[in-house]
C-alpha positions as CSV (number, residue, x, y, z in Angstrom):
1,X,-35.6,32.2,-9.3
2,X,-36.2,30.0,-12.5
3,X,-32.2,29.8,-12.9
4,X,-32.2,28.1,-9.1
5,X,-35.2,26.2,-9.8
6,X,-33.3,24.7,-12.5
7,X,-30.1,24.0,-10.8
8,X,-32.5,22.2,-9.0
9,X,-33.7,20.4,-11.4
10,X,-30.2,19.3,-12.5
11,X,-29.0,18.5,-9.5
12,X,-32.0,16.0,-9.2
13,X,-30.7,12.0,-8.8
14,X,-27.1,13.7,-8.4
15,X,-25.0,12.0,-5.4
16,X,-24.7,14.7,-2.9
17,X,-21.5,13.3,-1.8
18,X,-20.4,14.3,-5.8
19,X,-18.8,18.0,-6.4
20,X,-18.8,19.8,-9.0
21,X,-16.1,17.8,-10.9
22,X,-18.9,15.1,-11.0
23,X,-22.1,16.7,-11.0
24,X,-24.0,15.9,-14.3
25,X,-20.8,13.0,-14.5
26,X,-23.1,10.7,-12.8
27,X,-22.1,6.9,-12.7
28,X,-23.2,4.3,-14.9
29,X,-25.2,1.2,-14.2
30,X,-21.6,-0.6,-15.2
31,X,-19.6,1.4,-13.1
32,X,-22.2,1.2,-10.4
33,X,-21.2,-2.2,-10.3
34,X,-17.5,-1.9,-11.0
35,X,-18.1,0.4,-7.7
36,X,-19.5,-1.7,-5.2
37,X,-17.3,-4.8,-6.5
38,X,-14.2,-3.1,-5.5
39,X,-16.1,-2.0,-2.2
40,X,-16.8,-5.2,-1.3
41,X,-12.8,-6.1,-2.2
42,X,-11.5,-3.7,0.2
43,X,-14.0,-5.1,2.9
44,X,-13.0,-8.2,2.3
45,X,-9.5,-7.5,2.5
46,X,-9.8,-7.4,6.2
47,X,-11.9,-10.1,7.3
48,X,-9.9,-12.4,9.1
49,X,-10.3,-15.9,8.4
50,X,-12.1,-16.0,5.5
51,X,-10.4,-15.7,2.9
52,X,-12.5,-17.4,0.5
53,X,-14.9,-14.7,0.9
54,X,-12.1,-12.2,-0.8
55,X,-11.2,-14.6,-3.3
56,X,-14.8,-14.9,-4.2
57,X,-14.7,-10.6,-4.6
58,X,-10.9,-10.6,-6.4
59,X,-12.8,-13.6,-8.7
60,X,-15.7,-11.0,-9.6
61,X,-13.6,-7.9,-9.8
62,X,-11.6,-9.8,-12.1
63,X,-13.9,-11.8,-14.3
64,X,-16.3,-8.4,-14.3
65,X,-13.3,-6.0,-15.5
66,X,-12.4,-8.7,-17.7
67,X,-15.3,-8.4,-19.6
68,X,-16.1,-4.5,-18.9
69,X,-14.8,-3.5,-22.3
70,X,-13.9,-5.1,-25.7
71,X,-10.6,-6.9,-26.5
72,X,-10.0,-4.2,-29.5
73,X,-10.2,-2.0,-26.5
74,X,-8.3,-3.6,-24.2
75,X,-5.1,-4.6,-26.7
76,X,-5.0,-0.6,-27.7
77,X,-5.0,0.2,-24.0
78,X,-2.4,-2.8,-23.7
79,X,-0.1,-1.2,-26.2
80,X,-0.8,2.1,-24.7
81,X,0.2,1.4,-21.4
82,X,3.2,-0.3,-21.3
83,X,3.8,-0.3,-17.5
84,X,0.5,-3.2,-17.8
85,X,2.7,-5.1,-20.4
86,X,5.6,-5.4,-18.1
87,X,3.8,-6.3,-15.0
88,X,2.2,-9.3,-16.9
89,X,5.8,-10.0,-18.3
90,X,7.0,-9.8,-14.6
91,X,4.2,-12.7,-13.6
92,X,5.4,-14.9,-16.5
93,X,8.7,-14.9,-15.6
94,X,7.1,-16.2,-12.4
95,X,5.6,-19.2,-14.5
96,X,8.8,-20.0,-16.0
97,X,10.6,-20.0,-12.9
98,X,8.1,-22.7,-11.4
99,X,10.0,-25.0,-14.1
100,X,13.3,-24.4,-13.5
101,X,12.8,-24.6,-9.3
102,X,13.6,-27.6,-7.5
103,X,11.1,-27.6,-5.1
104,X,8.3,-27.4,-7.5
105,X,5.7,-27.4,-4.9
106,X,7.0,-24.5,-3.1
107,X,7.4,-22.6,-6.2
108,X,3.7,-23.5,-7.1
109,X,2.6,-22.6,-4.1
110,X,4.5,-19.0,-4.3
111,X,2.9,-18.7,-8.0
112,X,-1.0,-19.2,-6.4
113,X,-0.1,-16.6,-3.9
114,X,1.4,-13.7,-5.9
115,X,-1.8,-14.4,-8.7
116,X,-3.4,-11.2,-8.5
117,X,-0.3,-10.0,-9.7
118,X,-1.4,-11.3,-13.1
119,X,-5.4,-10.9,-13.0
120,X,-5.6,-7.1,-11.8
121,X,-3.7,-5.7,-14.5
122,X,-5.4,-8.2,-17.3
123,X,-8.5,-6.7,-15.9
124,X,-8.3,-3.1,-13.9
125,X,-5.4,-2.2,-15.7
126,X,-6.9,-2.1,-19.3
127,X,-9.9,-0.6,-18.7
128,X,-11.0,3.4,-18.5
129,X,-11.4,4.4,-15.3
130,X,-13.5,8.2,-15.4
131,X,-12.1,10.3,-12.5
132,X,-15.8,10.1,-11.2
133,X,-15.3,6.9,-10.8
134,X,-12.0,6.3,-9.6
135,X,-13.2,9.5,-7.0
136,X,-16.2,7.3,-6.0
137,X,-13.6,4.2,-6.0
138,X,-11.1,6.0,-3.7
139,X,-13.9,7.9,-1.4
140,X,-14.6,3.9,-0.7
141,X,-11.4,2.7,0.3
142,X,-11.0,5.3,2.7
143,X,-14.4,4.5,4.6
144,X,-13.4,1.1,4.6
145,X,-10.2,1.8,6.1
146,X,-11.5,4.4,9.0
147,X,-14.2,2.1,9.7
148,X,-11.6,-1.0,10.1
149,X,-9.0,1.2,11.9
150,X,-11.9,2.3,14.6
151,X,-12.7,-1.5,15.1
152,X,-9.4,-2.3,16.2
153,X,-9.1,0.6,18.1
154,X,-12.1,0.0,20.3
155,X,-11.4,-3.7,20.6
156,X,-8.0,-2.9,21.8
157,X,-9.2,-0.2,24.5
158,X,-12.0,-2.8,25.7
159,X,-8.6,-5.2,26.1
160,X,-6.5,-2.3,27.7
161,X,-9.3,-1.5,30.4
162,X,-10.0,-5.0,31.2
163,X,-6.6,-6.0,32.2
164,X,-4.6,-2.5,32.4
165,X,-2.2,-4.0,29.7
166,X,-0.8,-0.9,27.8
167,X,0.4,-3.5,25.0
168,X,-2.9,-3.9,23.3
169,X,-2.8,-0.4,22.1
170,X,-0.1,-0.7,20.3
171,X,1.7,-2.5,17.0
172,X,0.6,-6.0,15.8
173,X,-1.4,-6.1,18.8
174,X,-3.6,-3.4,17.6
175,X,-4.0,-4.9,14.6
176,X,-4.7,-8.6,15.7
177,X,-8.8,-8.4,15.6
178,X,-7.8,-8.4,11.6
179,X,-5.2,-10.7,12.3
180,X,-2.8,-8.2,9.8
181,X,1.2,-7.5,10.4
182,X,0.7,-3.6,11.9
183,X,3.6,-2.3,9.0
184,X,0.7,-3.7,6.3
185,X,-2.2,-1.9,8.0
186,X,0.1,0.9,8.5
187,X,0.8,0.8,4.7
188,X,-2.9,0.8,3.4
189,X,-3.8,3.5,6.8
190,X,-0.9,5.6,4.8
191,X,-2.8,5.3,1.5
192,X,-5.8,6.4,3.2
193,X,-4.6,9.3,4.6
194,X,-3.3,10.7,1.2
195,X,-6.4,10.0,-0.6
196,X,-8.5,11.8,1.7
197,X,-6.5,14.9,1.0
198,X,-6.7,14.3,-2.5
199,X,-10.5,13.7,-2.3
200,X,-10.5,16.9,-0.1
201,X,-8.4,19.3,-1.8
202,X,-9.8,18.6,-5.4
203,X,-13.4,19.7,-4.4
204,X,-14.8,16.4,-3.8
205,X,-16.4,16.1,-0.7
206,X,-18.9,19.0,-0.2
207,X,-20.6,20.1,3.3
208,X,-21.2,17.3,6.0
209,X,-18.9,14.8,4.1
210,X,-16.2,17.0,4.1
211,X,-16.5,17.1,7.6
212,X,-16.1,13.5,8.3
213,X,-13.2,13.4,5.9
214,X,-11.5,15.7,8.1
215,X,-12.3,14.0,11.5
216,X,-11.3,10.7,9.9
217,X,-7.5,12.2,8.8
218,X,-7.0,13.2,12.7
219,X,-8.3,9.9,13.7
220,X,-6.4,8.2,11.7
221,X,-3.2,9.8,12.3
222,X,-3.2,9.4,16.0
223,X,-3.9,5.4,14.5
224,X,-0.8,5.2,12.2
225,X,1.1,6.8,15.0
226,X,0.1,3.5,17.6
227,X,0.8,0.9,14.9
228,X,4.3,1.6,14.9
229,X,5.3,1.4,11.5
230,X,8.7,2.9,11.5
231,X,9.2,3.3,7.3
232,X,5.4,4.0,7.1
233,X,5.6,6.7,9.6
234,X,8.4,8.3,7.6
235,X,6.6,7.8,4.5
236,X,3.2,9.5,5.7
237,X,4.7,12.4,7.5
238,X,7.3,13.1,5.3
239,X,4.8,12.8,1.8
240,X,2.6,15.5,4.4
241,X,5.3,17.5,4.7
242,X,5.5,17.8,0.6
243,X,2.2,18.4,0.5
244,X,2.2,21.2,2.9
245,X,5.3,22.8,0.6
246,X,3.3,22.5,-2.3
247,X,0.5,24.6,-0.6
248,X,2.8,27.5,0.0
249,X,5.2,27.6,-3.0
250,X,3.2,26.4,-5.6
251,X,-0.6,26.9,-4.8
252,X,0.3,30.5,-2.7
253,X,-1.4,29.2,0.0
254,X,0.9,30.1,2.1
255,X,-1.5,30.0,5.9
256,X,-3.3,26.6,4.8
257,X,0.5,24.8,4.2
258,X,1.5,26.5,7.7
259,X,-1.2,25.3,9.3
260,X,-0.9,21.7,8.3
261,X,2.7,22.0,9.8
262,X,2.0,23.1,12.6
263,X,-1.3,20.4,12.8
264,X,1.4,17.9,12.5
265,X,3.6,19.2,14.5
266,X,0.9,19.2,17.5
267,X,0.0,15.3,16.7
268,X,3.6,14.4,17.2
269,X,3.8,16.1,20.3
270,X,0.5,14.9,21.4
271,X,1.2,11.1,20.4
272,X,4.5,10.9,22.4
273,X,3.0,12.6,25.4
274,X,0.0,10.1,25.3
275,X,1.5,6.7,23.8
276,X,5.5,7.2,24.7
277,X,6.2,3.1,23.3
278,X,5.9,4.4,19.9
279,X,9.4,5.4,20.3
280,X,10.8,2.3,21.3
281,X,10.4,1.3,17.6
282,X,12.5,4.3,17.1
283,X,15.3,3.8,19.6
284,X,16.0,0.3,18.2
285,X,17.7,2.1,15.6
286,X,20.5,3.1,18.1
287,X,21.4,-0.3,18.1
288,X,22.3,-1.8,14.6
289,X,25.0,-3.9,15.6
290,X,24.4,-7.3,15.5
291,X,26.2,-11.0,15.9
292,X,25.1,-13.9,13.8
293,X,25.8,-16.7,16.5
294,X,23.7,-14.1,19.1
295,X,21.3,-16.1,21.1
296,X,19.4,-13.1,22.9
297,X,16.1,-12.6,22.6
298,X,14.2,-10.4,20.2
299,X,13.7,-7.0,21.6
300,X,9.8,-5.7,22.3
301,X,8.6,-2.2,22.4
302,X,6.3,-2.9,25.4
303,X,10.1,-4.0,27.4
304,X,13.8,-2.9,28.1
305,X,15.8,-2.0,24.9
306,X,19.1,-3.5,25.3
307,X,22.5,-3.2,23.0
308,X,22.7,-6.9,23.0
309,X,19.2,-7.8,22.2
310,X,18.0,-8.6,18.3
311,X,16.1,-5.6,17.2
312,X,13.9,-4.6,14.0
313,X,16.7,-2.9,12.9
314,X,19.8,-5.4,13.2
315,X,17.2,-8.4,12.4
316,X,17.3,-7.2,8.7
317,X,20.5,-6.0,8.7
318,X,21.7,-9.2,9.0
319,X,19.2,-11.0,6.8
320,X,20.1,-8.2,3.9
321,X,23.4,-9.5,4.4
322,X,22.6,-13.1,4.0
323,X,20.6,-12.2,0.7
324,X,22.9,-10.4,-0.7
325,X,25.2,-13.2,-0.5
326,X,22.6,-15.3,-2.3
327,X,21.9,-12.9,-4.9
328,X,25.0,-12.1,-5.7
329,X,25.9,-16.3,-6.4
330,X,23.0,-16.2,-9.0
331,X,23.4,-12.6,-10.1
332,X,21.6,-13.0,-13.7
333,X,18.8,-15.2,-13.4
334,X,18.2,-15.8,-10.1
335,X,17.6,-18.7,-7.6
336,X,13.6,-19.5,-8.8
337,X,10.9,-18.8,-7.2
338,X,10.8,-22.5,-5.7
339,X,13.9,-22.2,-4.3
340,X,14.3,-18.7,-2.8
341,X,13.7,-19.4,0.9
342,X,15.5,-23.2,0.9
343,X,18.4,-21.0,-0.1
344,X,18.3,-18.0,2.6
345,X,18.1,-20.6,5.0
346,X,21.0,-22.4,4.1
347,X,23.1,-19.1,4.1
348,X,21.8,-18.2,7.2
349,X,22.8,-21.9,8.6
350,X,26.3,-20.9,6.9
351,X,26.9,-17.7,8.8
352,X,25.5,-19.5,12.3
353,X,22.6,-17.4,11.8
354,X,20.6,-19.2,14.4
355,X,17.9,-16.9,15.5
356,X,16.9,-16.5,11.4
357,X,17.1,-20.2,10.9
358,X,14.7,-20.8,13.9
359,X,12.1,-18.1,13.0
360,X,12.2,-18.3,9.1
361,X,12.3,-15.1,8.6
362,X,11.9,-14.0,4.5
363,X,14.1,-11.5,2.9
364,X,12.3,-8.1,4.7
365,X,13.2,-6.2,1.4
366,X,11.0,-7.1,-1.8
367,X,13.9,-5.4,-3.8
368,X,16.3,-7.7,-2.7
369,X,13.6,-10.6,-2.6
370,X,13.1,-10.6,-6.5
371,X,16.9,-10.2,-7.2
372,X,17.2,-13.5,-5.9
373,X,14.6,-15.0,-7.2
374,X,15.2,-13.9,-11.0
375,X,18.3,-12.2,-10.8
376,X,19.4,-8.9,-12.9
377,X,16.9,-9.3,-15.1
378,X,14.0,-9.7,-13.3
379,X,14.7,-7.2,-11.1
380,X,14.8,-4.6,-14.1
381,X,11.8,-6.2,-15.5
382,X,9.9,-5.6,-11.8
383,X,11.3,-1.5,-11.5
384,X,10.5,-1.0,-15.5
385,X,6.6,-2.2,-14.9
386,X,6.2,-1.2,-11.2
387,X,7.8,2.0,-10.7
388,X,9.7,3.7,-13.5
389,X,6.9,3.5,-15.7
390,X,4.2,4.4,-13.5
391,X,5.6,7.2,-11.6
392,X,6.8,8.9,-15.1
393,X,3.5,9.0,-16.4
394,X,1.8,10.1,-12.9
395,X,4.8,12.8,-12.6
396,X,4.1,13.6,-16.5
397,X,0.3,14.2,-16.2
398,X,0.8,15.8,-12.7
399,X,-1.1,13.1,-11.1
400,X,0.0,13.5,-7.0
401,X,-2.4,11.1,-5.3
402,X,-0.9,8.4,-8.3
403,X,2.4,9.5,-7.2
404,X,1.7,9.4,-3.6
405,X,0.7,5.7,-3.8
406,X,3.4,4.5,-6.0
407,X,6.1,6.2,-3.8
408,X,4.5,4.6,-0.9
409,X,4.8,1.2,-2.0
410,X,8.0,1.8,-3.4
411,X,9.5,2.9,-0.1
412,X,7.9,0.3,2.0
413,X,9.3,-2.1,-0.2
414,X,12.9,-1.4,0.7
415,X,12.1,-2.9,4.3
416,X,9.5,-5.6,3.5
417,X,8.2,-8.1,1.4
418,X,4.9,-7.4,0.0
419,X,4.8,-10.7,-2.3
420,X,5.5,-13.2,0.4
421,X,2.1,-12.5,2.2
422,X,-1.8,-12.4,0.4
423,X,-2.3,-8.9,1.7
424,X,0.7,-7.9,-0.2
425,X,-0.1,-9.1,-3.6
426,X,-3.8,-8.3,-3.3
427,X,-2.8,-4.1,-2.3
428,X,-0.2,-3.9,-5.1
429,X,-1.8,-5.7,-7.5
430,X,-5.2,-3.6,-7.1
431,X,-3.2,-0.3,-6.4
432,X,-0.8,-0.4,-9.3
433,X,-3.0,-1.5,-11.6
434,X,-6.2,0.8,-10.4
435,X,-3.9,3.5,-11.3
436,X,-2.8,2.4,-15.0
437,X,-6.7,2.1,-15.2
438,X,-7.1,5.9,-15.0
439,X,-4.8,6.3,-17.1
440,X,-4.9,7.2,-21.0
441,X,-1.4,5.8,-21.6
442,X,-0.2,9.4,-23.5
443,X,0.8,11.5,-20.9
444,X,-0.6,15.0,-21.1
445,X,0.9,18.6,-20.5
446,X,2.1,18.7,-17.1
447,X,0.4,21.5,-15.2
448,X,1.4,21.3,-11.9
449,X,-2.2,21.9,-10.3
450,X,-1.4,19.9,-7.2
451,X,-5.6,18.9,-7.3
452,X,-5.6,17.8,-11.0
453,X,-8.4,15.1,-11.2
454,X,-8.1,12.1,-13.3
């Protein structure tokens, strides 16, 4: 009795939301704040219109993490973590490249956009993030992101049963209320879903929490599945998938990994039965042929697929080409930043590219994207600081859920381009740098505890 009385006791003031990772871990008045800035940051991320409102949060989380520790501090963690150094190297060549662009104002424009590519790692990346908080951090985002996600939903089926339109529920449509592109949402949805296993399987969420956390991964699911996101569809299943190896080959939990299987499995089936357009996105892929001079309209999931129509697939297929031929001219440095799109456009005019001229259409590949910009060598500069970097040190210190998000930006990347649109640079710049923040910079023993926290 006294020994329960004082577990009592400790537990007192202790977030019941905290397990036993946490418990006695408790927050600090700083990272209380640190908590509730980058709440307010993903909220704002999503209110449409207003974007002064999230440049007033980004401003805060910035000037707030900034500050949060000492300079000594932050130049040990600088040298420590070199991924941070190249990512700030990667914006500078950004600065450069303003001066040695024609059109200066488009270049200077570009360079105001892609900013928080420059203040979250000066600010989130060198600081210490304690797995309590980046738990508490993380446990945020998703609530954010389920409450967001229902939003749409409900606005969509109030649009569906007012005028029997099966389009609302679907793609950019669903996705308007936010007035985001669906293969974003479906992006930060896929980030979500991942983090609440993470939060999950590491002992995080206890009792009616846990609960939630489970309703909100079917939920969300059956969302990701009606925004259509071909690439983020592959990404989520496929990184479940993984996960649900890892449960029976290296945890021996053999029943739990068949079970998420088979509770995939059954959400597939479900989803086609019950929203069939979903696979329009899909059969566009039968279909990559394409013809510059082609003056057919672009196809639509909600219509008829046709050989001859322009499709998601052949669209980029063709733009790829038209980049490549504009990288390839300015192999080692680049076009600038200024100059990047005045370019396309003048190869797509060149190959009688018609439909791309008309509808401006950006690279769809940020790989491709920043090899014309700053050729060769900015390219290496961006994979060095953005990916090869980061996912040693994650793979090193067996961090999955650090691994999960870097491999989902790095694959969405191949078929769009993040640092043409706010959303974009705001979600990388916070992810990638968020975490370097939890980081020590040495990477540890790997012990390949697929729930390793922190």
């Amino acid at each position: 009795m006294q020994q329960s009385a004082s577990k009592r006791r400790g537990m007192a003031g202790v977030d019941p939301l905290l397990s036993r990772d946490t418990v006695g871990r408790s927050l600090s008045r700083k990272e209380q704040l640190l908590y509730w800035l980058s709440a307010g940051f993903f909220c704002t991320l999503f209110l449409p219109g207003m974007p002064v409102v999230n440049n007033v949060f980004t401003g805060g989380l910035f000037v707030f993490s900034f500050f949060y520790n000492t300079l000594a501090e932050k130049r040990q963690l600088l040298v420590l973590r070199k991924e941070v150094l190249l990512m700030v190297l990667f914006f500078l060549l950004h600065i450069i490249s303003v001066f040695f662009s024609q059109d200066k104002r488009e270049a200077v424009n570009m360079l105001v956009l892609r900013i928080p590519l420059l203040l979250f790692p000066l600010s989130l990346g060198l600081i210490h993030i304690r797995p309590a908080l980046k738990n508490r951090i993380l446990l945020s985002y998703c609530c954010v992101v389920t409450v967001v996600a229902l939003i749409c939903l409900v606005w969509a089926l109030a649009k569906y049963l007012r005028t029997g339109d099966g389009v609302y529920l679907y793609n950019d449509s669903l996705t308007l209320p936010i007035k985001m592109q669906s293969s974003y949402f479906a992006l930060v949805v896929s980030v979500a879903v991942f983090s609440i296993f993470y939060l999950l399987e590491s002992g995080y969420l206890v009792r009616l929490p846990k609960r939630y956390a489970q309703l909100s991964i079917v939920f969300l699911l059956v969302f990701h599945f009606l925004l259509a996101s071909r690439i983020s569809l592959f990404i989520l299943y496929a990184g479940l998938l993984i996960l649900a190896g890892s449960y029976m080959v290296k945890m021996k939990r053999t029943g739990l990994g068949l079970l998420l299987v088979a509770g995939l499995l059954i959400c597939v089936v479900v989803c086609i039965r019950a929203f069939p357009k979903t696979l329009n996105r899909f059969r566009e892929l039968e279909y990559p042929t394409y013809h510059f001079n082609s003056e057919a309209a672009e196809s639509h999931y909600n219509g008829t697929l046709t050989p001859d129509q322009w499709n998601g697939a052949n669209i980029r297929l063709a733009i790829w080409k038209c980049g490549w031929q504009v990288g390839k001219a300015h192999w080692l440095t680049g076009v600038q930043l200024g100059d990047k799109q005045a370019r396309l456009m003048e190869a797509y005019k060149a190959n009688g590219f018609e439909f791309g001229v008309r509808n401006r259409r950006n690279m769809h590949s940020l790989y491709l994207d920043i090899f014309c910009c700053f050729g060769i060598i900015g390219l290496a500069l961006f994979l060095a600081g953005y990916l090869v970097l980061p996912l040693r040190t994650a793979w090193r210190s067996a961090d999955w859920i650090g691994l999960a998000i870097l491999l989902t930006f790095a694959i969405g990347m191949i078929v769009e381009s993040y640092f043409d649109r706010s959303a974009g640079c705001l979600l990388a710049g916070f992810f990638f740098s968020f975490i370097a923040g939890y980081k020590d910079g040495i990477p540890g023993k790997k012990q390949w505890n697929m729930w390793v926290v922190g």
